[in-house]
TIDREN-994882 format. One record per residue: residue in three letters; z, x, y negated of N, C-alpha, C in turn. Coordinates in steps of 0.001 Angstrom, whole numbers, plus 500000, padded with zeros to 6 digits. Layout:
BEGIN
AlaZXYZXYZXY
...
// end
This chain:
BEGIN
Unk940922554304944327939491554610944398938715553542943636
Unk937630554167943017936817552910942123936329552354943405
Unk935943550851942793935364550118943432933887550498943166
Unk933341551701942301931870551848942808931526553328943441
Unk932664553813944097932571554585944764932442553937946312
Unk931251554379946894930967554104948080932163554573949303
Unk932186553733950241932907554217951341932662555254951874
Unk933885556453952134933727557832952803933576559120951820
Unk933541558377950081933038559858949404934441559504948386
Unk934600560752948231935689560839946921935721562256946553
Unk936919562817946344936792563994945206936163563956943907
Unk935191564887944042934302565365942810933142564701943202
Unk932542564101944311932090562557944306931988560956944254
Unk933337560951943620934191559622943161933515559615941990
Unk932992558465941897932470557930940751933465557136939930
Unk933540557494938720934680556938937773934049556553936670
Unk932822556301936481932486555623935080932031556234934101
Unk932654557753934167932578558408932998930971559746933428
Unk931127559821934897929783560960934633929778560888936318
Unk928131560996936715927538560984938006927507562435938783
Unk927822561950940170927771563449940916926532563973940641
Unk926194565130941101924728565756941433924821566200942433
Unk923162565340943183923131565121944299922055565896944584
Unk921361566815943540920293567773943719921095568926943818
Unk920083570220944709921166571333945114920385572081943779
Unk921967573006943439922224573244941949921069574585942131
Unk920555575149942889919655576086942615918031575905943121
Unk917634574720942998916208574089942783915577574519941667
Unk916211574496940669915053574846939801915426576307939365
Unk916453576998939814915934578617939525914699578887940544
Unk914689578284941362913820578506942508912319578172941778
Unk912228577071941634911001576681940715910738577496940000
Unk911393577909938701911447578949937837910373580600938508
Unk911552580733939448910460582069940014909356582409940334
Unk909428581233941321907713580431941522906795580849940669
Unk907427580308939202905849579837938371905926581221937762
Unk906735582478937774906835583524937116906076584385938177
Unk906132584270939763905210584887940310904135584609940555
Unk903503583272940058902253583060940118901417583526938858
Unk902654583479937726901566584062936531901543585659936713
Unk902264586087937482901857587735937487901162587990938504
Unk900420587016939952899267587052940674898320587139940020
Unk898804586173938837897138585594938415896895586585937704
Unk897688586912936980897398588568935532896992589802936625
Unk897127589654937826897218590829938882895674590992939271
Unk895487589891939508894054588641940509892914589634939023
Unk893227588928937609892143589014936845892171590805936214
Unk893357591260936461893066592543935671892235593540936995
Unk892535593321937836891549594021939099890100593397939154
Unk889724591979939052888553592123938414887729592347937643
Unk888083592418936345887916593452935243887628595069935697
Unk888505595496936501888286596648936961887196596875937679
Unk887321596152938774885697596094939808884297596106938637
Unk884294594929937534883242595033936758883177596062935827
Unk883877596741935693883884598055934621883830599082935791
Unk883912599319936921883503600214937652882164600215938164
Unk881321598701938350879934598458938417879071598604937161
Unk879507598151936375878947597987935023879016599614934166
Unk880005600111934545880126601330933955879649602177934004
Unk879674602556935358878584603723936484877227603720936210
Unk876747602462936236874962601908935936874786602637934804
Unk875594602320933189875636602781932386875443604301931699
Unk876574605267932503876673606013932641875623607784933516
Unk874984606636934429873754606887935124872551606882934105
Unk872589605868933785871357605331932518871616606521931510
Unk872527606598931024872716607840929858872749608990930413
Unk872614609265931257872785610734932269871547610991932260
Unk870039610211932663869353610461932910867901610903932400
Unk867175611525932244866520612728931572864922611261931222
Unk865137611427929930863454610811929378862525611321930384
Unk861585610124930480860261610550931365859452611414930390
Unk858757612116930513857599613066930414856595611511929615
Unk856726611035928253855672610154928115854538610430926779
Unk854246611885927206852994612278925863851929611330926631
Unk851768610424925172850316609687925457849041611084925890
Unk848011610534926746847302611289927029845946611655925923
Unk845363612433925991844386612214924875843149611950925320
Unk843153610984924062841703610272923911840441611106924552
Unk839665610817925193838310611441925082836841610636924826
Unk836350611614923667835450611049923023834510610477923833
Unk833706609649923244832706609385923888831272610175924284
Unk831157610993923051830240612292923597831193613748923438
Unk830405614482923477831040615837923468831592615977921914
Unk832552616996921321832122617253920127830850617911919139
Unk830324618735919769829164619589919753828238618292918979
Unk828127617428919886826643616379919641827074615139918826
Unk828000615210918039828937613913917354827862614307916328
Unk828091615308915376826685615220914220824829615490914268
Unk825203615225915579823204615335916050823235613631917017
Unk823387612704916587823546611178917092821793610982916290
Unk821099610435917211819991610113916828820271608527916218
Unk819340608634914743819736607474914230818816606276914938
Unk818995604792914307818921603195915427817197603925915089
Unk816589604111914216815533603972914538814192605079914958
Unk814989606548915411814399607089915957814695606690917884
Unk815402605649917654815614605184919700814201604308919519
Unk813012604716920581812604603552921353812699602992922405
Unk813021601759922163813833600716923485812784599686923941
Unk812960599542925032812385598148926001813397597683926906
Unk813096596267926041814248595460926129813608594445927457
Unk814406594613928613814036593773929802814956592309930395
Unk814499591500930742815421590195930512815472590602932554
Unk816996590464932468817032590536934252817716589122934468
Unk817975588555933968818765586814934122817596586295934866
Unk817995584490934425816888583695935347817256582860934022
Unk818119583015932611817770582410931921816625582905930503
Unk815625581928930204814328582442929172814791582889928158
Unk813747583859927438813779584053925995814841585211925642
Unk815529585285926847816859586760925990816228587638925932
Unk814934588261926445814207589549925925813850589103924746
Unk813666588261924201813015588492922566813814588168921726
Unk814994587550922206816632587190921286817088588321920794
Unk817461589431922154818029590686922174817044591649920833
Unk815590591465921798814402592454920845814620592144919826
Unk814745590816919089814296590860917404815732591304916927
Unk816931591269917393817931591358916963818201593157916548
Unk817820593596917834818140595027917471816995595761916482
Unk815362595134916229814804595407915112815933594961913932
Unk816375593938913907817182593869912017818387595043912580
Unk818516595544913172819600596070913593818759597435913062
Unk817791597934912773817248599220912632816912599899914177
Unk816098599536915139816386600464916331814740599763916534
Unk814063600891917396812736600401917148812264600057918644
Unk812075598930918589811685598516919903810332598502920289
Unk810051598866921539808337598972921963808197597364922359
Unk808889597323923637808510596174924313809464595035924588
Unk809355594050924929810693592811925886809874592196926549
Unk810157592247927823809527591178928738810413591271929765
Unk810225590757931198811045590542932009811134591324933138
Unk812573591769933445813045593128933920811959593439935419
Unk811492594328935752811304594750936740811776594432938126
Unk810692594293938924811431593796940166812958594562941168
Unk813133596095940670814135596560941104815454596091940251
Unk815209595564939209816319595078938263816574593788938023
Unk815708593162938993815249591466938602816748590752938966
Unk817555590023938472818692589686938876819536590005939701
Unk819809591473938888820687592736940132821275593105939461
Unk821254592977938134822353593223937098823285592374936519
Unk824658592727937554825717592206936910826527592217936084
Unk826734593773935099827212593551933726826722592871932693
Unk827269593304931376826411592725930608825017593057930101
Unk825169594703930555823705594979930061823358596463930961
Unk822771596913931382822363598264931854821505599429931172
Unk822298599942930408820988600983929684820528602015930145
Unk819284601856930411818452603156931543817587604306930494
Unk817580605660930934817158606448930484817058608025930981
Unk816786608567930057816465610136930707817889610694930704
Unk817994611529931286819230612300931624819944612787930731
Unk819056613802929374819104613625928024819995612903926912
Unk819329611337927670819419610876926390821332610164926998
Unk821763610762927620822963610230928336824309610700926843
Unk823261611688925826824429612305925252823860611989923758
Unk822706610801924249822363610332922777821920608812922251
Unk820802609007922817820402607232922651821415606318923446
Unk821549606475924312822214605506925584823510605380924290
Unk824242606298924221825518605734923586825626605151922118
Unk824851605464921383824319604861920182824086603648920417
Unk823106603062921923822587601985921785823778601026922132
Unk824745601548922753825949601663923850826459600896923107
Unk826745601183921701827782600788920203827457599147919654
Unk825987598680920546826067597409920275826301596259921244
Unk826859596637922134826951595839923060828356596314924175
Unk829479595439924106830639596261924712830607595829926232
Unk830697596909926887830293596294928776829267597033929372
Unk828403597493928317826923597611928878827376599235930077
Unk826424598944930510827096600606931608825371601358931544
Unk825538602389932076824260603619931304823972604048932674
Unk822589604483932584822112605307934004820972605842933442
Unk820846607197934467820006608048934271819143608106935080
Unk817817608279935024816622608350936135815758609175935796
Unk815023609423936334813996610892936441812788610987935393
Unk812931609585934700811720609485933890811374610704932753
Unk810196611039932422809537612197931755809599611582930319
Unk809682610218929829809513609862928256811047609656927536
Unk811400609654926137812557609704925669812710607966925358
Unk811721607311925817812199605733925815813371605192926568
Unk813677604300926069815176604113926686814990602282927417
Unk815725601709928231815377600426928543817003599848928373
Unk816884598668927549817887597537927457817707596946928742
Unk818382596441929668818333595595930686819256594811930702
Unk818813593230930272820080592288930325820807591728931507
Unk822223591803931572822506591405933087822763589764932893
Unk823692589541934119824238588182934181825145587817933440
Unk826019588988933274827492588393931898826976588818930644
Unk825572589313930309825474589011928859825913587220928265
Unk826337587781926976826365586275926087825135586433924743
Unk825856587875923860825280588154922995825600589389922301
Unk825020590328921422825687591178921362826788591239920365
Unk827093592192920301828398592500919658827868592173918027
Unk829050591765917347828822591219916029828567592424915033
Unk827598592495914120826974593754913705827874594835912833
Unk829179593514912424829904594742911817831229595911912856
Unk831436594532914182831769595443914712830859596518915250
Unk829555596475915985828734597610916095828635598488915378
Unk828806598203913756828583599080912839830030600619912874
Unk831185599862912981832293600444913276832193601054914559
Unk831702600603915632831365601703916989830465602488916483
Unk829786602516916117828885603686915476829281604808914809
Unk830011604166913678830610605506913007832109606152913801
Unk832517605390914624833671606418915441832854607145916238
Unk831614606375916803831008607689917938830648609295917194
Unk829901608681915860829620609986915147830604610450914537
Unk831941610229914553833310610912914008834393610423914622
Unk834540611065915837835769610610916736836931610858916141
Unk838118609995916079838962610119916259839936611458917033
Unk840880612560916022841348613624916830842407612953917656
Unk842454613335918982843578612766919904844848612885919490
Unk845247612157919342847193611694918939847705612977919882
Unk848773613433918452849844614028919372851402613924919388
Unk851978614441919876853532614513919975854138614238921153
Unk855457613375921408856251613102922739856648611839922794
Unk856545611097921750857429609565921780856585608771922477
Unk856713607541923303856304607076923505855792605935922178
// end
C-alpha cells in the first residue's frame, strides 16, 4: 500500500501517484445540466404566455376600435347673422342714427366712441351719459338698443364694430338706435377688422358641407 494512501481505503481508492479517486458522485452534473435546461424552458414558457395575455388585451381593444362605426360628424351649419332675404337691404354706416351713451364711471368714452364711429361713416345724433336705467348696469362690452325693426338692420351693422356687444329691442316709435357702453368695453374693434364683419354680414358665407370631420 502507498504510503499516501490513507488508513482503511484501498482498491480503486489507493492512491498511487499516477491519478486521484473521485470523490464527487459521478452524476452531479447531469443533474445540474437538467436543471439549467428546465429553467430555460420555464422561462421561454413564463415569457411566451405573456406575450399572449398582451396580444389578447392589446388585440381585442384594437379590433373593437376597427369594428366600430364613425360617429355621425357633419359639421353643423353656419347660421347667418341675418336672414338671407335682408343680406342685400343692410342699411349703410350712414343712414344709422346712433346715440352713443357712456354707462361706465370712467369719462369721456361717449365722445371717444362718438367721434370714432363719425370717421367710421355712421351718423351720430348724440353722446352723453347713459340713462339712469343703464347707468352702470351694463356688463358687456356694449348694449345696442333699438326698435324691433332695426334687430334685422342697424343693430347688426352697428354690431360689426364692436365684438361682444349684445342687442335689445324696446318699444320705441323712432328708427334711432343707442350705443351703450358697458364695463368690459376697451375699444372698438380695429376698422379693418370691422370692415371685414361688414362685408360677411352683407354676403354670408354658404354653410360648409359634406361628412369629414
Amino acid at each position: 500500500m502507498s504510503m499516501l494512501t490513507p488508513p482503511g481505503m484501498g482498491g480503486k481508492y489507493r492512491i498511487t501517484g499516477n491519478a486521484y479517486p473521485r470523490m464527487r458522485r459521478p452524476h452531479r452534473r447531469r443533474r445540474i445540466i437538467v436543471l439549467a435546461v428546465a429553467a430555460v424552458v420555464a422561462l421561454s414558457l413564463a415569457g411566451w404566455g405573456t406575450m399572449q395575455l398582451i396580444d389578447v388585451f392589446t388585440g381585442g381593444e384594437k379590433k373593437a376600435v376597427a369594428g366600430a362605426k364613425k360617429p355621425d360628424c357633419k359639421p353643423a351649419a353656419t347660421t347667418p347673422a341675418l336672414p338671407a332675404k335682408n343680406a342685400g337691404k343692410l342699411p349703410k354706416p350712414a343712414a344709422i342714427k346712433i346715440n352713443v351713451y357712456n354707462a361706465t364711471v370712467r369719462g369721456g368714452l361717449a365722445k371717444q366712441v362718438a367721434d370714432e364711429l363719425k370717421k367710421r361713416g355712421f351718423n351720430v345724433v348724440k353722446f352723453e351719459n347713459a340713462p339712469k336705467e343703464y347707468d352702470k348696469k351694463v356688463k358687456a362690452t356694449a348694449l345696442l338698443v333699438g326698435a324691433p325693426t332695426s334687430l334685422e338692420g342697424q343693430l347688426p351693422v352697428l354690431g360689426t364694430q364692436l365684438k361682444g356687444a349684445e342687442t335689445k329691442a324696446d318699444a320705441r316709435g323712432t328708427q334711432e338706435v343707442d350705443f351703450i357702453i358697458g364695463n368690459a368695453f376697451k375699444a372698438l374693434d380695429a376698422k379693418k377688422d370691422a370692415d371685414t364683419a361688414l362685408a360677411a354680414l352683407a354676403k354670408p358665407a354658404p354653410a360648409p358641407s359634406g361628412d369629414k370631420c
